[in-house]
C-alpha positions as CSV (number, residue, x, y, z in Angstrom):
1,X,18.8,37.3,0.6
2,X,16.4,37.8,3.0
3,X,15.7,33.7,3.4
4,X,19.1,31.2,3.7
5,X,17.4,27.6,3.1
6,X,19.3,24.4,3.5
7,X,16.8,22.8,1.5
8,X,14.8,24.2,-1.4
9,X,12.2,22.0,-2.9
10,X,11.3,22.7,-6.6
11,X,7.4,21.3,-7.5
12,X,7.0,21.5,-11.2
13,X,9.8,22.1,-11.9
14,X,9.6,21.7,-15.6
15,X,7.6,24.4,-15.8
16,X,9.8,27.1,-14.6
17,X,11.2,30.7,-17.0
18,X,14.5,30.5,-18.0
19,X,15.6,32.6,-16.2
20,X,15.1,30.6,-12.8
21,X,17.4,28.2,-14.4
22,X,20.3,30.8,-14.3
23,X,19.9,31.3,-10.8
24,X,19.8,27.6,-10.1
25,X,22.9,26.8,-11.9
26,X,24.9,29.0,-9.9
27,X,24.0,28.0,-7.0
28,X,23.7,24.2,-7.5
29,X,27.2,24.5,-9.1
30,X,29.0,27.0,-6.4
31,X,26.6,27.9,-3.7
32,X,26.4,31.5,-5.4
33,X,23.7,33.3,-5.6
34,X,23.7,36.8,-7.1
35,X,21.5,40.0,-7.8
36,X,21.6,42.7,-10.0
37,X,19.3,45.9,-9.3
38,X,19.7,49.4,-10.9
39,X,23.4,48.5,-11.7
40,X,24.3,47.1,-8.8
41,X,25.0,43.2,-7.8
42,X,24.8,41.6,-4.1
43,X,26.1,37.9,-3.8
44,X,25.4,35.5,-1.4
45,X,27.1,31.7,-0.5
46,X,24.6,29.2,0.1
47,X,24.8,25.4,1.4
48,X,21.4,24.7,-0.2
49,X,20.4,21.0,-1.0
50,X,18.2,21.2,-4.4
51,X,15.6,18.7,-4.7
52,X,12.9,18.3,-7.9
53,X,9.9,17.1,-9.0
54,X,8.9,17.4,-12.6
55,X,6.4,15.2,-14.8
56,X,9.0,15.4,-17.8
57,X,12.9,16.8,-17.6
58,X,12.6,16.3,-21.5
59,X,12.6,20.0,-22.1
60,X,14.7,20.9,-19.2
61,X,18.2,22.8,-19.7
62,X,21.3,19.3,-20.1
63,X,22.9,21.5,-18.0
64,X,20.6,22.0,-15.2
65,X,19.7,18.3,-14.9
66,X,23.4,17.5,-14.9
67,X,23.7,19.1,-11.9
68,X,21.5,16.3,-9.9
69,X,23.0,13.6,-8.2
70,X,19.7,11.6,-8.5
71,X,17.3,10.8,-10.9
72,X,14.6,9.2,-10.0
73,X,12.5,7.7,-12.5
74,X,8.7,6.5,-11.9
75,X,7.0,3.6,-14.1
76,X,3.7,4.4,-15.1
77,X,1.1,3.0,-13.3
78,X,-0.6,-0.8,-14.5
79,X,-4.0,-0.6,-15.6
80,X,-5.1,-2.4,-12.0
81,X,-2.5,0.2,-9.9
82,X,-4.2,3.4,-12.1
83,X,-7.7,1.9,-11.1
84,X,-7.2,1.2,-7.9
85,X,-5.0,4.6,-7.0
86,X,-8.6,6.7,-9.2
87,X,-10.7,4.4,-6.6
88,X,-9.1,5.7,-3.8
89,X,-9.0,9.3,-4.8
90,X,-12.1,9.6,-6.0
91,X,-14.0,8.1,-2.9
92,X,-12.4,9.9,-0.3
93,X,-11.7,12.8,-2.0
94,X,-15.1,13.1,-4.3
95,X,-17.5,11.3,-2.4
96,X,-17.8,9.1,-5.1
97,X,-19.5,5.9,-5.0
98,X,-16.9,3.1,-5.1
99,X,-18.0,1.2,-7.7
100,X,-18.5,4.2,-10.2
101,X,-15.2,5.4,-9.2
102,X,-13.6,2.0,-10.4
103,X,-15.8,2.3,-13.6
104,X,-14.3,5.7,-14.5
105,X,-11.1,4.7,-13.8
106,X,-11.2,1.7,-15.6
107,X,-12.6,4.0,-18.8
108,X,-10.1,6.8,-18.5
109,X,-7.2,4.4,-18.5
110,X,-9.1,2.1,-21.5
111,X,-9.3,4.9,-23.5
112,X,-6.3,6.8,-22.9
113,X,-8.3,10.3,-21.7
114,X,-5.0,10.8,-19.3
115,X,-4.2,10.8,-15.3
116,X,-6.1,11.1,-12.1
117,X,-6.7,14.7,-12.8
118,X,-8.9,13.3,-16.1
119,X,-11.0,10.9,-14.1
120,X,-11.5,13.5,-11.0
121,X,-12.8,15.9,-14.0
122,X,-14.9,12.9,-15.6
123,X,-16.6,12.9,-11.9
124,X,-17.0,16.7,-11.8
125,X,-19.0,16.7,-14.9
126,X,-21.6,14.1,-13.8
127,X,-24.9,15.5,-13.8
128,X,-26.1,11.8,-12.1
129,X,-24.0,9.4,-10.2
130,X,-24.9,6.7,-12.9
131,X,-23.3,4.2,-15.1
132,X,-24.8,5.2,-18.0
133,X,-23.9,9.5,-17.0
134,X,-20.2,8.3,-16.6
135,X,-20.2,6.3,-20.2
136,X,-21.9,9.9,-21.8
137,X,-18.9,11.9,-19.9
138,X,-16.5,10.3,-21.1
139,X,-17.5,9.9,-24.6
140,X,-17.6,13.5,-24.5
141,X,-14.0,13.6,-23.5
142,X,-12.8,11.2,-25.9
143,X,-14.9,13.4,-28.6
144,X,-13.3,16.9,-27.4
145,X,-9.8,15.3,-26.7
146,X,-6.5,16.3,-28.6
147,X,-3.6,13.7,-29.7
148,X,0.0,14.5,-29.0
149,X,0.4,17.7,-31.3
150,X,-3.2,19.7,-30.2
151,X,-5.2,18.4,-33.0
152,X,-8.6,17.2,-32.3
153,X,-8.4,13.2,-33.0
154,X,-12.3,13.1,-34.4
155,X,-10.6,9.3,-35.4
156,X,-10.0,7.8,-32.8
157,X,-12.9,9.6,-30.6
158,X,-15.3,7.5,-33.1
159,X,-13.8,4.6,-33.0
160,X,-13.1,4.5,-29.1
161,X,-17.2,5.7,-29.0
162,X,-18.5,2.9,-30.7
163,X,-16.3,0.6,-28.7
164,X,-17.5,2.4,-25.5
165,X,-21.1,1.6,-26.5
């Protein structure tokens, strides 16, 4: 009550508790916001603008996403956009050599290891700024990683290995 925005800017916001939903719906709905301590409620009218970001509304309340007049959905990246945006983090970001940056971005999107976060990580474990270090890295990811639902996938780890060599 203390803070009145006119614009509150949600990051993540798939990953909130329940119970920030509640809050949310009232105000997105009415302006409303209310508090309950030791038995006793305080309300407050807000004109708040909600914007947010998530990676995936997929497990997100019907009810809070209806609430948004926009949804803004982004394609995912070409294999030449993912390269080139992994590139460009990793060299000004990393100090990473160009080239070697392309290469790891080239084998984390080949190989489906995951995002920019993955390759930054590929970097990170580098013992040597080498070809041949970056290929060990990321056989070690592909051998550690996890399909869809948390299982190791030893399969396609040694199939994606062989094919790496």
């Amino acid at each position: 009550f203390e803070y009145q925005p006119s614009i509150l800017l949600l990051d993540e916001a798939d990953k909130m508790d329940n119970d920030c939903y509640s809050v949310l719906l009232g105000l997105m709905e009415s302006g409303e916001v209310l508090e309950t301590k030791s038995r006793k409620a305080r309300g407050i009218r807000l004109e708040t603008m909600v914007i947010a970001a998530c990676n995936s509304s997929a497990k997100m309340p019907a009810e809070f996403l209806s609430r948004f007049a926009l949804h803004a959905n982004f394609p995912k990246y070409s294999r030449e956009e993912f390269i080139e945006v992994c590139t460009g983090f990793l060299t000004r970001s990393e100090s990473c050599p160009p080239d070697l940056a392309s290469l790891i971005g080239q084998l984390v999107y080949d190989y489906g290891i995951g995002d920019v976060r993955k390759a930054r990580g590929a970097w990170q474990l580098m013992t040597a700024p080498t070809r041949d270090e970056a290929l060990r890295v990321i056989q070690l990811m592909l051998k550690y990683s996890k399909d869809s639902s948390g299982n190791h996938n030893r399969r396609k780890s040694s199939l994606q290995k062989e094919r790496l060599l």
